[in-house]
C-alpha positions in Angstrom: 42.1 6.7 -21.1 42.7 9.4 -19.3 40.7 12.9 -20.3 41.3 16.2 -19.6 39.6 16.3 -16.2 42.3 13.6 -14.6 45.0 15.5 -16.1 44.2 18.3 -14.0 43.5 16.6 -10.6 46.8 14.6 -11.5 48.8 18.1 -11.2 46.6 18.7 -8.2 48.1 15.8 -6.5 51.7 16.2 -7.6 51.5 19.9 -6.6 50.5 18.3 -3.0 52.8 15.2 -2.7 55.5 17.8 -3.3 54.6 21.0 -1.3 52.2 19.5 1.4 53.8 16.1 2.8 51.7 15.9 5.8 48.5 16.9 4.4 48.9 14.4 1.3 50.0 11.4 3.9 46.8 12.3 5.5 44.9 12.1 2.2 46.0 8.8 1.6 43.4 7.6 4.0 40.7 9.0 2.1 38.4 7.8 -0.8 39.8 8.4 -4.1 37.2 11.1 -5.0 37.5 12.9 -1.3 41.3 12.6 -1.8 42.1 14.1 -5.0 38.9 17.0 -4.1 41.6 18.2 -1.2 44.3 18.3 -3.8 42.4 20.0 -5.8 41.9 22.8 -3.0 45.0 22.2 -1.9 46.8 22.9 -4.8 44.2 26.5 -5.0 45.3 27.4 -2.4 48.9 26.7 -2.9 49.1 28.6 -6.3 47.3 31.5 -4.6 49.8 31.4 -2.0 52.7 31.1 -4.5 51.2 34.2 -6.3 51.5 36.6 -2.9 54.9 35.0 -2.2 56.6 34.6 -5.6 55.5 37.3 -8.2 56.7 36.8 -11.4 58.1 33.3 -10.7 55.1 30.7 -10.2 56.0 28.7 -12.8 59.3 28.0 -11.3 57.2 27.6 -8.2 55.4 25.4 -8.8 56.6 23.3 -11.6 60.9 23.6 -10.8 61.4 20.6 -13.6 60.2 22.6 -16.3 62.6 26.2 -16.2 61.2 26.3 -19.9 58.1 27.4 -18.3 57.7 31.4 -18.9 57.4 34.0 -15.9 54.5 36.1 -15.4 55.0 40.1 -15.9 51.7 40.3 -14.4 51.8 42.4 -10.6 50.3 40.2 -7.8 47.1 41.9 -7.2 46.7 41.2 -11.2 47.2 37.7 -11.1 45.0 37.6 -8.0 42.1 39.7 -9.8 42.2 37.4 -12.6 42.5 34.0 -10.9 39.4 35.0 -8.9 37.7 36.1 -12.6 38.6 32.7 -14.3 37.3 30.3 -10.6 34.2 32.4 -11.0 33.8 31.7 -14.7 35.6 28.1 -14.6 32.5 27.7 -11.7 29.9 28.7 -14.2 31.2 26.4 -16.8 32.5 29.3 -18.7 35.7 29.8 -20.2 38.9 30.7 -18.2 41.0 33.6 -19.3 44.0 32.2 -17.5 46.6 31.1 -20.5 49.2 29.1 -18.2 48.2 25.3 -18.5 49.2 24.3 -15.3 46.9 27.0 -13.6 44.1 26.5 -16.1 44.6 23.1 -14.8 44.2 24.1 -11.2 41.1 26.0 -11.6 39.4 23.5 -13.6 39.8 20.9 -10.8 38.9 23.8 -8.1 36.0 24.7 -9.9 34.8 21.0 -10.3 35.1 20.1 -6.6 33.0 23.2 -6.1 30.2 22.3 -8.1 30.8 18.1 -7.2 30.4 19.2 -3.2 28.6 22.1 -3.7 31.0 24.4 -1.8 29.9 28.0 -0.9 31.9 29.8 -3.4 32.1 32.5 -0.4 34.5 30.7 1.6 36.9 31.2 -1.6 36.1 34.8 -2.3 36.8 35.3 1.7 40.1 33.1 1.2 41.1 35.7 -1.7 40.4 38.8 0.6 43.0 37.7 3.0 45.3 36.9 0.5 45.0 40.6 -1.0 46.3 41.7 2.4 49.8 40.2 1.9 49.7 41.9 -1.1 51.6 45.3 -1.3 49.6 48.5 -2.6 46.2 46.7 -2.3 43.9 48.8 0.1 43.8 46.0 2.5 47.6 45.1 2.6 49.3 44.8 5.9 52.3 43.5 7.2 51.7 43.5 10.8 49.1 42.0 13.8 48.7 44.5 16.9 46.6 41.8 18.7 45.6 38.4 18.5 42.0 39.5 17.5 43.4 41.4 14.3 45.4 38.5 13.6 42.3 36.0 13.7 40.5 38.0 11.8 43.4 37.8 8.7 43.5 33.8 9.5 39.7 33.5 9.1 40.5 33.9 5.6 43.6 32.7 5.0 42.8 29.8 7.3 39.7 29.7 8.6 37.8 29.6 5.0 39.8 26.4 4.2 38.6 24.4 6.8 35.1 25.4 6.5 35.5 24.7 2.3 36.8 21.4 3.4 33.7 20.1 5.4 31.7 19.3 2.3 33.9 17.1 1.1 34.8 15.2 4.4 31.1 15.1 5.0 29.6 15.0 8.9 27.2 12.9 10.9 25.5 16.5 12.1 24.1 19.5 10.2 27.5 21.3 8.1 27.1 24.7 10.0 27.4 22.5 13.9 31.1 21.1 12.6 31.9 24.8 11.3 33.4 26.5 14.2 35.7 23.0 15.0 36.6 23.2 11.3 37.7 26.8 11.5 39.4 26.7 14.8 41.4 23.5 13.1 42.1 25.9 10.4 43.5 28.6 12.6 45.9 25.8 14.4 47.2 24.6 11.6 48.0 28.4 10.2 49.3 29.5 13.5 51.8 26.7 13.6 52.9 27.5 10.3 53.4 31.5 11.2 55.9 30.3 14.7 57.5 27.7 12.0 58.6 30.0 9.6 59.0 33.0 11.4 62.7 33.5 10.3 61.1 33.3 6.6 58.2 35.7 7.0 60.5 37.9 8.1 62.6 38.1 5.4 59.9 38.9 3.5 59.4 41.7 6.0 56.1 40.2 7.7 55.4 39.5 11.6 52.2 37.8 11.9 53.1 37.1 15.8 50.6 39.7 17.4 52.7 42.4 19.1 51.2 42.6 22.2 51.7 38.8 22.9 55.5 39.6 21.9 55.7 42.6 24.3 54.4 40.5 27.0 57.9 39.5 27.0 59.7 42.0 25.9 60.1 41.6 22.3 59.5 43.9 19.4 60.7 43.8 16.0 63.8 45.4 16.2 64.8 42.2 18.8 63.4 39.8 16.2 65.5 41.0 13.7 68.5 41.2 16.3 68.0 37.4 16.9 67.4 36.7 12.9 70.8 38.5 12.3 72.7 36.4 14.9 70.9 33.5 13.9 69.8 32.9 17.5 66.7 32.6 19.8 67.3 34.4 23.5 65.6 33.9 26.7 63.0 36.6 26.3 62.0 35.6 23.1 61.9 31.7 24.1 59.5 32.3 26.8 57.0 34.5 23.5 57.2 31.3 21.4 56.5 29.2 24.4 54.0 31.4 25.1 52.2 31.2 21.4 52.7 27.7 21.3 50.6 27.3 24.4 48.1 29.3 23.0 48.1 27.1 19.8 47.8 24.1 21.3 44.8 25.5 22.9 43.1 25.8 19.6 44.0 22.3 18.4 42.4 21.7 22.3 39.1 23.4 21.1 39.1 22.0 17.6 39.7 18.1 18.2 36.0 17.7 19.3 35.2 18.5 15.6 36.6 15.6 14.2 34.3 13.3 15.9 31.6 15.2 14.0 32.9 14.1 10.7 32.0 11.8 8.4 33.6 8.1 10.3 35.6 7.5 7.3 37.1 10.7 7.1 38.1 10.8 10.5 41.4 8.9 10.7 42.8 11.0 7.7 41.9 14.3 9.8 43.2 12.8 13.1 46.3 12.2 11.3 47.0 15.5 10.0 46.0 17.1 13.1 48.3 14.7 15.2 51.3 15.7 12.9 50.6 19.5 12.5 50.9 19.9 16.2 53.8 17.6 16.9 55.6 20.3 14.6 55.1 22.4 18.0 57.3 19.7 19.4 60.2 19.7 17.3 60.4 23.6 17.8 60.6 22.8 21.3 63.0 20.1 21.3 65.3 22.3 18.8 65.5 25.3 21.7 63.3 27.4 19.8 66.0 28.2 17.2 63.5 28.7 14.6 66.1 31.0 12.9 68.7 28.1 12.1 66.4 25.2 12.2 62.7 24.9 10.3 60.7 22.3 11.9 59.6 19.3 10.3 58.3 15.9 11.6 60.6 12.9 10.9 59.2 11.2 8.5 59.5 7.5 10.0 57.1 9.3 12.7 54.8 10.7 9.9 54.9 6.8 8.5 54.2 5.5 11.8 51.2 8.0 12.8 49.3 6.9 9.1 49.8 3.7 9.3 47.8 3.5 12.7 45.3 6.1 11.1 45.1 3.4 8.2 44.5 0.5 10.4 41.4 2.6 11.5 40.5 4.0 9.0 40.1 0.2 7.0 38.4 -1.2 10.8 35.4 1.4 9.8 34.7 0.5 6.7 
């Protein structure tokens, strides 16, 4: 019989079958428990996400076969207040003021990985900081990165804090804070790849996350961005930036695959596999020309099949 509890780490893991294919291949390789923990974060941190992105609409968001399902009237920085309220009550075995069941849902399986793997609640508050700052009208909100450095320092919240809220729940062979910096690193990899991936849709919502200095390096500001967005079309200056930044991100999954092998054994195939994939979406921007403006990358999914089932072959071998 299934109580209350499963019920909400069930819509965890739907929430991340359908909005994080890689990640939740890569989860298959986990132990139940481990597994549905990352959905449960997973899906945190994709309803936060969905907040910041789609005001009003994060029923339809997140739930699209239930347009029954009412809209907030809630601003962002509301919602974003009171998710934070009900985690830090839902933590304390309190009672959540959230009334939509799918994010009461949410919370409830959040707040019991927390407490299962004893997470330091201050890699979520930190997560919810840099969320804040995509927010318009909250004292933090920004829309732009001058430098890499100011940039990091937005991703060591929106990135950074979820790999380091991971690591208790993967587990490692060495003390938690020596697989912290890999973990984080990872983190910022992973975001970075999604920020030269959806460039085209960022700006739409009239964010650059692409420091500009590392643009101008080449000869690119915004105004050529939105030049190349409008034609639908990536131009030799502009190639050579995202060849540029994709160097630069490979560099970091460089620095941060050392970490891996300070992880739990079991775990490791499962991480291995999501950081093989999350790269090789660097690839198919390549092979595409760079035409991130009329093509979003994605890896093929016979090759995501492929890269699991190896990770599952190893990942059975060490047990």
């Amino acid at each position: 019989m299934t109580g209350p509890l499963d019920a909400a780490y069930a819509s965890c893991r739907r929430i991340a079958a359908e909005h994080g294919r890689t990640y939740y291949l890569a989860t298959t390789l986990l132990s139940a428990p481990r597994r549905r923990a990352i959905h449960a974060l997973y899906a945190f941190a994709r309803m936060v996400d969905d907040i910041v992105d789609h005001a009003g609409d994060l029923g339809h968001v997140l739930d699209p076969h239930d347009p029954a399902r009412p809209h907030s009237t809630q601003a962002p920085a509301q919602q974003l207040d009171l998710v934070e309220k009900s985690l830090r009550l839902a933590i304390e075995g309190g009672d959540i003021e959230i009334t939509d069941p799918l994010q009461q849902q949410i919370l409830t399986a959040t707040a019991d990985t927390i407490r299962r793997y004893d997470i330091d609640h201050a890699h979520l508050w930190t997560f919810l900081d840099a969320m804040r700052m995509d927010i318009p009208g909250t004292p933090t909100h920004r829309t732009r990165y001058a430098t890499m450095s100011e940039l990091r320092e937005y991703m060591r919240g929106s990135a950074a804090a979820i790999g380091l809220q991971l690591l208790p729940v993967l587990g490692t062979v060495v003390p938690v804070t020596e697989a912290e910096p890999a973990a984080a690193t990872l983190g910022e990899a992973f975001q970075l790849t999604n920020f030269l991936r959806d460039l085209a849709e960022d700006l739409d919502r009239d964010r650059v996350y692409l420091p500009a200095d590392e643009l101008a390096a080449f000869g690119v500001d915004e105004p050529h961005l939105r030049a190349c967005r409008a034609g639908g079309h990536t131009d030799a200056p502009l190639r050579r930036a995202l060849a540029h930044l994709i160097a630069v991100n490979r560099d970091l999954y460089r620095r941060a695959t050392p970490g891996i092998a300070l992880l739990d054994p079991r775990v490791r195939p499962a991480i291995g596999t999501a950081t093989i994939l999350y790269a090789e979406i660097l690839d198919r921007i390549e092979d595409a020309g760079y035409q991130v403006f009329t093509t979003r990358a994605t890896v093929p999914r016979h090759r995501r099949i492929l890269v699991a089932t190896t990770g599952f072959t190893t990942a059975v071998r060490r047990r």
